[in-house]
C-alpha positions as CSV (number, residue, x, y, z in Angstrom):
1,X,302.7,139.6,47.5
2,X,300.4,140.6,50.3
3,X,301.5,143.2,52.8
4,X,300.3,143.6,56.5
5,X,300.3,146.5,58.5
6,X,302.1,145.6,62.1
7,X,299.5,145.6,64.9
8,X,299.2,148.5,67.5
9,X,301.1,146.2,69.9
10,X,304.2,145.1,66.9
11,X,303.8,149.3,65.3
12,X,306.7,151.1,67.6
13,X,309.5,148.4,67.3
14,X,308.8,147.7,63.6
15,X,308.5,151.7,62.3
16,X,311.7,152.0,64.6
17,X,313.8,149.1,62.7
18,X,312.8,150.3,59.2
19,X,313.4,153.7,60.1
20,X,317.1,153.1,61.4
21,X,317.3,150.5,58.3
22,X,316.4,153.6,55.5
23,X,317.8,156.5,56.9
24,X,321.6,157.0,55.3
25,X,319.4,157.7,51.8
26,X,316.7,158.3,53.6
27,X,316.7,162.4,51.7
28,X,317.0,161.0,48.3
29,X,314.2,158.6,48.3
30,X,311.8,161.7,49.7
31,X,313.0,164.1,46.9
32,X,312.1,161.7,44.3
33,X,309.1,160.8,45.7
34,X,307.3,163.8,46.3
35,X,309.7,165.1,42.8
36,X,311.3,167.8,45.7
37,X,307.5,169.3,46.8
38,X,308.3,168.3,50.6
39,X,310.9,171.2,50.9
40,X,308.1,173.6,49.7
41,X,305.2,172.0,52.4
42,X,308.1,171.8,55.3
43,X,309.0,176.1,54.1
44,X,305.1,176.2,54.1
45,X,305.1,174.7,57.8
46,X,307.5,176.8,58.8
47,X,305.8,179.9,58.2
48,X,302.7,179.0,60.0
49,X,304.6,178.9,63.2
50,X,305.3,182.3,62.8
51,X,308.8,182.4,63.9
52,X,309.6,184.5,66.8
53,X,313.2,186.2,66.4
54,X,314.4,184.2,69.7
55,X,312.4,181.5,69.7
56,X,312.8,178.0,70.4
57,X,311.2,175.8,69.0
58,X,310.4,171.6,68.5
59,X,310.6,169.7,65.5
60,X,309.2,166.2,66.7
61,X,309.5,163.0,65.0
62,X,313.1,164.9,63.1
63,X,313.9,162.7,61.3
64,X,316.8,163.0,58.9
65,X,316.2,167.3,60.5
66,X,316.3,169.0,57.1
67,X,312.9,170.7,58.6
68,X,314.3,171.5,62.2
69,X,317.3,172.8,60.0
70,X,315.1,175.0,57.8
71,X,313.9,176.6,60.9
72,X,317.6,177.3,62.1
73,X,318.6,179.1,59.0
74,X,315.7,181.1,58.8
75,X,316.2,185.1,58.2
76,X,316.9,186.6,61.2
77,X,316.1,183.5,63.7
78,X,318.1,183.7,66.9
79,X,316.5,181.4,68.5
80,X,316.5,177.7,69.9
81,X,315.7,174.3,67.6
82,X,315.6,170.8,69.2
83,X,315.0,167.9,67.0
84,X,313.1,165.0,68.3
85,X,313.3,161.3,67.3
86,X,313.0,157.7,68.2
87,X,315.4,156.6,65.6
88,X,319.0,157.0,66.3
89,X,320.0,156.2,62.9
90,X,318.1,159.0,61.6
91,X,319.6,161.4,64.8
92,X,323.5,160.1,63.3
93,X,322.6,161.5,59.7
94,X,320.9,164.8,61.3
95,X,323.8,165.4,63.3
96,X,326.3,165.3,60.3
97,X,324.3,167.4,57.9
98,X,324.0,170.2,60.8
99,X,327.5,170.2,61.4
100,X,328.3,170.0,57.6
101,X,326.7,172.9,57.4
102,X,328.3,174.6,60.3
103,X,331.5,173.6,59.2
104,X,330.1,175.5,55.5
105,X,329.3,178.3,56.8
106,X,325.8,178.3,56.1
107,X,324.9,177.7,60.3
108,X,327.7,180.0,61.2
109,X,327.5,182.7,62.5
110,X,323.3,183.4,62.6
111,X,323.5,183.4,66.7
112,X,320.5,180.6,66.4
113,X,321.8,177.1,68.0
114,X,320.0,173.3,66.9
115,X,320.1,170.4,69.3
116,X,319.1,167.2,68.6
117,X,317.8,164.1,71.2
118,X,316.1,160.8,71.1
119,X,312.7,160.9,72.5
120,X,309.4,159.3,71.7
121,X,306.8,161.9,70.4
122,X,304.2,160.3,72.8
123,X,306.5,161.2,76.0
124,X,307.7,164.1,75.6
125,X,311.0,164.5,78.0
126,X,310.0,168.4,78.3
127,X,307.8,170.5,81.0
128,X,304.9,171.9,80.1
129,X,305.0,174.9,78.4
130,X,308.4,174.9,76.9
131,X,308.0,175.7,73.6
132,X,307.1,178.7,71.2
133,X,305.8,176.3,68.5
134,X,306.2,172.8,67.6
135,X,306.1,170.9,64.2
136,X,305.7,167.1,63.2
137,X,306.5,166.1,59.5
138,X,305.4,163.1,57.6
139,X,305.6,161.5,61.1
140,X,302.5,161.6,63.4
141,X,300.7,158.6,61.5
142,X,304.1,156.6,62.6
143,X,302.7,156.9,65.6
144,X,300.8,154.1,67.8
145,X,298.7,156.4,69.6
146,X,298.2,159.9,67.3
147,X,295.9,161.1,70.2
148,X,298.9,160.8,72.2
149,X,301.2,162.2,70.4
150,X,299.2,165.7,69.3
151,X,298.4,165.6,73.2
152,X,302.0,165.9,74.4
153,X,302.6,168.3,70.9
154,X,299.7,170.6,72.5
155,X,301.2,170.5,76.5
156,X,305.0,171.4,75.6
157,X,303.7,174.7,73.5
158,X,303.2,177.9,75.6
159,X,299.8,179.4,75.7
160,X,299.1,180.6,72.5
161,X,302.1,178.6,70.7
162,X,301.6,176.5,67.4
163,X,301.3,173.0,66.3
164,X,301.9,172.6,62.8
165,X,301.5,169.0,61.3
166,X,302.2,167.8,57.9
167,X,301.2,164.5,56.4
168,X,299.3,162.3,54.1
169,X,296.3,163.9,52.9
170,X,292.9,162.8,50.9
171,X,293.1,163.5,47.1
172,X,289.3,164.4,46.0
173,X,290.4,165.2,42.2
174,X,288.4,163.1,39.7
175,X,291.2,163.1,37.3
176,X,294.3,163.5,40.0
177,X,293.2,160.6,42.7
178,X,293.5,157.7,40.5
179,X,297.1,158.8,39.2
180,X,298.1,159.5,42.7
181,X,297.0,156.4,44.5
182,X,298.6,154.2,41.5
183,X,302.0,156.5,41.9
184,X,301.8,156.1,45.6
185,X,300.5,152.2,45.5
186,X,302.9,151.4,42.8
187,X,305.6,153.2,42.1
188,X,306.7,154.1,45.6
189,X,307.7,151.1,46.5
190,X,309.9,150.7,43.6
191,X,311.4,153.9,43.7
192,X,312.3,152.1,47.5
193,X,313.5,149.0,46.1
194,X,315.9,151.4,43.7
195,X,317.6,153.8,45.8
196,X,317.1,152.0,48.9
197,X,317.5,148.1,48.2
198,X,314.2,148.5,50.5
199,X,310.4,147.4,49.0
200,X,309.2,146.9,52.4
201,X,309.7,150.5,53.7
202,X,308.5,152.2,50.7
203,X,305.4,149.6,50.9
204,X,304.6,150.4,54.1
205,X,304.1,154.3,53.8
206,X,301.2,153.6,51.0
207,X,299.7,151.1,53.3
208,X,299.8,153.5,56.5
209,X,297.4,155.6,55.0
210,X,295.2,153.2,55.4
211,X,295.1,153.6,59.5
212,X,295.8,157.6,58.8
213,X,292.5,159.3,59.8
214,X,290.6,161.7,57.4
215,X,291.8,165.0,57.7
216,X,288.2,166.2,59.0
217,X,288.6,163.4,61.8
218,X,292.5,164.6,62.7
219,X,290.6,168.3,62.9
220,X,288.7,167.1,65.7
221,X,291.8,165.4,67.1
222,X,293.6,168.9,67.5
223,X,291.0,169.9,68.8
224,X,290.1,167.4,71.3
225,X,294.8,168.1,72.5
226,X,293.1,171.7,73.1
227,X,294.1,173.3,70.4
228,X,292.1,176.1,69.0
229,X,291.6,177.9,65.6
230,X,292.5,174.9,64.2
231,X,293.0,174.9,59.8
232,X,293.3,172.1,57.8
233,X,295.2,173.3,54.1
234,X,295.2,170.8,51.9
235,X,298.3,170.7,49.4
236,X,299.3,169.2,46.4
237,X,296.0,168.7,45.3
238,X,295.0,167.2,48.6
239,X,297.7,164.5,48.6
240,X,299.2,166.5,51.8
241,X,297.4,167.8,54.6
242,X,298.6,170.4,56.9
243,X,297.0,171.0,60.1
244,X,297.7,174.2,62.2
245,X,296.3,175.0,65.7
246,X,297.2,177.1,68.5
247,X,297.0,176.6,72.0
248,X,295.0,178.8,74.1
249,X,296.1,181.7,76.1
């Protein structure tokens, strides 16, 4: 059956309904899909912001928070956290896991504080320079401008803050990108159709890569939000791309 990607016009209100529709197993279906990498990238992310003891920072695009969370929990962080997204579904299942975990013990007590608010990443509801850094995850090609959204990413950091970004990559591997775009093509979307009772979702995060820019071309993009410095790391063979910039003083 053929699938078609919503237009620019149709993109926010259908990403926004399958988002709300997945999000109650919305953990499980990302653990078996990337076989429980993501934490690793997302701990990777977090220690290119280079976490100031009392900082606050913004995890845009949340989602389900687990990276916004890994922020709070960090050793030694005091500081701030507020988790951003358009979905409330997602927002209701962030919200319990934080105060599970407060309720645990394993929030208690570290003197940092998380907040979480429904926002669109390409209208930012913040002043300028209100951040210490700022990370999106898995969630910038979600987006229906991506310009946009690194734009507003780049005017909430202070001077001399950081944007980290984390998404779908290039494979170059001879061997690897086969394997990968048949996993990805192929088996995502049953692995959706398993744990979520949801083909469509899990067919239309393959197909988004198709509109997802090259990470050379989202290079230029950081750079054209006036970021500086800006490195592209390639993970998982390539599969992932993180991009990390930093505003200028």
């Amino acid at each position: 059956m053929s699938f078609e990607l919503p237009t620019s016009e149709q993109k926010a209100d259908y990403v926004l309904e399958q988002f709300d529709r997945i999000a109650r197993r919305y953990d499980l279906a990302n653990d078996l899909i990337s076989l429980g990498m993501h934490r690793l990238w997302k701990a990777r992310a977090i220690k290119e912001l280079g976490l100031f003891t009392d900082g606050k920072y913004l995890d845009a695009c949340t989602g389900t928070g687990d990276l916004a969370m890994s922020i709070v929990s960090s050793e030694n962080f005091k500081g701030q956290v507020l988790g951003l997204d358009f979905s409330s579904q997602m927002l209701e299942v962030a919200k319990s896991r934080s105060e599970k975990a407060i309720q645990s013990g394993k929030l208690a007590g570290t003197g940092a504080s998380i907040e979480w608010r429904q926002g669109d990443a390409q209208a930012l509801p913040f002043p300028d320079n209100t951040f210490d850094g700022a990370t999106i995850s898995f969630g910038l090609r979600n987006l229906t401008d991506l310009q946009k959204g690194l734009n507003e990413l780049a005017r909430v950091v202070k001077p001399g803050g950081t944007v980290v970004n984390l998404d779908l990559g290039q494979p170059t591997m001879p061997i690897f990108t086969p394997l990968f775009l048949f996993f990805f093509h192929h088996i995502v979307p049953i692995i959706g159709e398993i744990v979520q009772q949801d083909r469509k979702a899990y067919t239309y995060l393959p197909e988004s890569r198709k509109n997802y820019p090259h990470p050379k071309a989202l290079t230029e993009m950081f750079e054209k939000a006036g970021l500086m410095d800006v490195q592209w790391v390639p993970l998982a063979m390539g599969s992932v791309a993180m991009h990390v910039g930093k505003k200028s003083v």
